[in-house]
C-alpha positions as CSV (number, residue, x, y, z in Angstrom):
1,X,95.0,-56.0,-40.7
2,X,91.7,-54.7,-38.9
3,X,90.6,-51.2,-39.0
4,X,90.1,-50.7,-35.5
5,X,89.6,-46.9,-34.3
6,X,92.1,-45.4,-32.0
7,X,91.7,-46.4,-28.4
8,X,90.9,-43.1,-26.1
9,X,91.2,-42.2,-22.3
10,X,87.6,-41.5,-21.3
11,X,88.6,-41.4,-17.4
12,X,91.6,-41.5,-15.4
13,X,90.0,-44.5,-13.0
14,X,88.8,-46.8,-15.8
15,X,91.8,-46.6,-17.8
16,X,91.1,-47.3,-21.7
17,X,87.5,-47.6,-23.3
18,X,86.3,-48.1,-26.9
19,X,85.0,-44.9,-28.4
20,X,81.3,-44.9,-29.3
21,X,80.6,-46.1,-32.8
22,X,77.6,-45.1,-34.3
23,X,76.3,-47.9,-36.7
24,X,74.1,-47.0,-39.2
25,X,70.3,-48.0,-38.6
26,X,70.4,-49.0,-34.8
27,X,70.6,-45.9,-31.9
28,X,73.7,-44.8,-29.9
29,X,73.8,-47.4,-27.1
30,X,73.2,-44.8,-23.5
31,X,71.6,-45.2,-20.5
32,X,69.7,-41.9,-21.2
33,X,66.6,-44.3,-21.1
34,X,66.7,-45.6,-17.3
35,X,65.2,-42.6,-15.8
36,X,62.1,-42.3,-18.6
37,X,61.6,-46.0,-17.6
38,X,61.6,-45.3,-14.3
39,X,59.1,-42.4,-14.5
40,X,56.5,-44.9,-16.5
41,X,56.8,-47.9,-14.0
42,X,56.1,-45.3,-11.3
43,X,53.1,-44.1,-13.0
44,X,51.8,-47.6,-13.5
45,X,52.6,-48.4,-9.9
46,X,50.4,-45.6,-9.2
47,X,47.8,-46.6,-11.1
48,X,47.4,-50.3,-10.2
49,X,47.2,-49.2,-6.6
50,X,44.9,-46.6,-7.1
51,X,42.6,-49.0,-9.1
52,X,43.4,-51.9,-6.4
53,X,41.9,-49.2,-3.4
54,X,39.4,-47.0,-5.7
55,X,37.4,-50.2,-7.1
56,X,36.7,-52.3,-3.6
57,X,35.7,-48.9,-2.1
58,X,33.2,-47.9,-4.8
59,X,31.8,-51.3,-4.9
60,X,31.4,-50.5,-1.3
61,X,29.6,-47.8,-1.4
62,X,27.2,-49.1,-3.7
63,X,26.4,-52.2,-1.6
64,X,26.0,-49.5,1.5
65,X,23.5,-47.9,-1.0
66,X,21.7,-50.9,-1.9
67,X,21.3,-51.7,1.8
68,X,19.8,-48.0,2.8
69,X,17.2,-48.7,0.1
70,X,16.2,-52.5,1.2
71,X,16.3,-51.2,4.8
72,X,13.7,-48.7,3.7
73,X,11.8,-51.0,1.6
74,X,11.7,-53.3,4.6
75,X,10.1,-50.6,7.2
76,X,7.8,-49.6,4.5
77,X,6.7,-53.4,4.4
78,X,6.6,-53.8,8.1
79,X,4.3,-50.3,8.4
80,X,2.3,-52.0,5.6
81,X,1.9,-55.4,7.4
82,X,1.3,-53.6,10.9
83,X,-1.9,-51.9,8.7
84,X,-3.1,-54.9,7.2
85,X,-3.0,-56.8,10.9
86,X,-5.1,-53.9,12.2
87,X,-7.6,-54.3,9.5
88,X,-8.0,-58.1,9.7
89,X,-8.5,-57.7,13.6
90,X,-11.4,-54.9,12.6
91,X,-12.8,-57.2,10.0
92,X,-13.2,-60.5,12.0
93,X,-14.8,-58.5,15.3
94,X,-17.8,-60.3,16.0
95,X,-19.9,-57.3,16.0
96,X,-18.6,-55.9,12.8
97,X,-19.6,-59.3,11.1
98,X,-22.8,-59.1,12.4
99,X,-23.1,-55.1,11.0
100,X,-22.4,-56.2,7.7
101,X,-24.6,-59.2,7.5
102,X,-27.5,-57.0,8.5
103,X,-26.0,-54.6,5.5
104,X,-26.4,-57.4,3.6
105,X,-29.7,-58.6,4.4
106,X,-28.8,-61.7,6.3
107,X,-30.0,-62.4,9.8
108,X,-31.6,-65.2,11.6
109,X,-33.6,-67.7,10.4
110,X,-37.5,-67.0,11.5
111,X,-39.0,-69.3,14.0
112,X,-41.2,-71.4,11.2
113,X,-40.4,-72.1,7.7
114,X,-42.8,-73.6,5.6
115,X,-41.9,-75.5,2.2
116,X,-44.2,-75.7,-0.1
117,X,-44.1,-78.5,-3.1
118,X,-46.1,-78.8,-5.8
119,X,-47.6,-82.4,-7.2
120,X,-49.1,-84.8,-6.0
121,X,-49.3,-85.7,-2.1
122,X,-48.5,-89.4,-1.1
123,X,-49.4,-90.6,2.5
124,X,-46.6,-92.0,4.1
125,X,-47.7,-95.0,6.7
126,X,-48.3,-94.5,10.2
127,X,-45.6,-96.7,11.4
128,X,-42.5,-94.7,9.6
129,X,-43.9,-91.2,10.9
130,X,-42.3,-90.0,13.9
131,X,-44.6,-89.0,17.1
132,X,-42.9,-85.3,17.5
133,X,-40.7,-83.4,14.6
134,X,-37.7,-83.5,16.6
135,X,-37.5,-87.5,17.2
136,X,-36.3,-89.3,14.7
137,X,-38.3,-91.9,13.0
138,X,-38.0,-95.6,12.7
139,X,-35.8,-95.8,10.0
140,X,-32.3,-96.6,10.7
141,X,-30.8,-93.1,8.5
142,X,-32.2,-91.1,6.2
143,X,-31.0,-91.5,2.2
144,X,-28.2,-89.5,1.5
145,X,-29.2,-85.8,-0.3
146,X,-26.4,-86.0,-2.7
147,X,-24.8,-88.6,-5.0
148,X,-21.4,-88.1,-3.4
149,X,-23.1,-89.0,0.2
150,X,-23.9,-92.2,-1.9
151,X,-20.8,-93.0,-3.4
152,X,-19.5,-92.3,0.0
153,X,-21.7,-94.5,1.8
154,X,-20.7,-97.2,-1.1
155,X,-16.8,-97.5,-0.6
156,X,-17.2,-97.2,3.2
157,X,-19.2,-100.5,2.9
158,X,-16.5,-102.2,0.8
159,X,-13.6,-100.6,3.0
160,X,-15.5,-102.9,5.7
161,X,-16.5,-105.8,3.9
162,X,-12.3,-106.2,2.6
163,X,-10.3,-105.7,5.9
164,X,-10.6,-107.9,8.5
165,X,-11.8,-106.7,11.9
């Protein structure tokens, strides 16, 4: 036969229950827990909301932050670039240019310049000399100063002799 304990009347409603049996190793089996649980899910409701409403609104405030100092760095900027506009106006007066040349010893050119060139003097012929210093002479175009006027003058010619007019 089993040894079962003696059946007891815990309430007059629920008629006959099995009395609690405390087995070694494991806890009596209540309900004592429920509220404790309660209480801690609660508290971690809490939490996650607070952290869901406390995080946007300090990242907020830290972008409203950031945008008070670039809105100050950008009138700062704007003074800066009014200033420099007022300066580059001053600077490229005509009469201001004309100041600092003089400061600088430039001016116009005087009415005569003579060049003078040492070795020997070669006559030119009669026929190439022009009759007044501002006509130009016989010659179809006077030789290029530089080498680069040359080298110019040299693929022009070729551009002409290759395409077809």
């Amino acid at each position: 036969m089993i040894n079962r304990p003696a059946l007891r009347n815990t309430s007059a409603s629920s008629g006959l229950a099995w009395p609690r049996v405390r087995v070694p190793g494991r806890a009596i089996w209540s309900r004592s827990w429920l509220p404790a649980l309660a209480v801690v899910a609660l508290v971690g409701l809490f939490t996650v909301a607070l952290y869901l409403y406390l995080v946007p609104s300090s990242q907020i405030s830290e972008t409203k932050a950031r945008i008070a100092v670039l809105q100050a760095e950008r009138a700062a900027l704007a003074r800066q670039n009014a200033r420099l506009a007022q300066e580059i106006s001053a600077y490229t007066e005509l009469s201001y240019i004309k100041q600092r040349a003089r400061e600088l010893g430039m001016g116009p050119p005087p009415a005569y310049m003579y060049l003078y060139v040492q070795g020997p003097a070669v006559a030119a012929p009669a026929a190439e000399l022009p009759s007044h210093p501002s006509e130009p002479g016989p010659s179809e175009a006077p030789p290029p100063s530089s080498w680069w006027l040359t080298a110019r003058d040299r693929a022009l010619q070729l551009l002409h002799r290759l395409r077809p007019h």
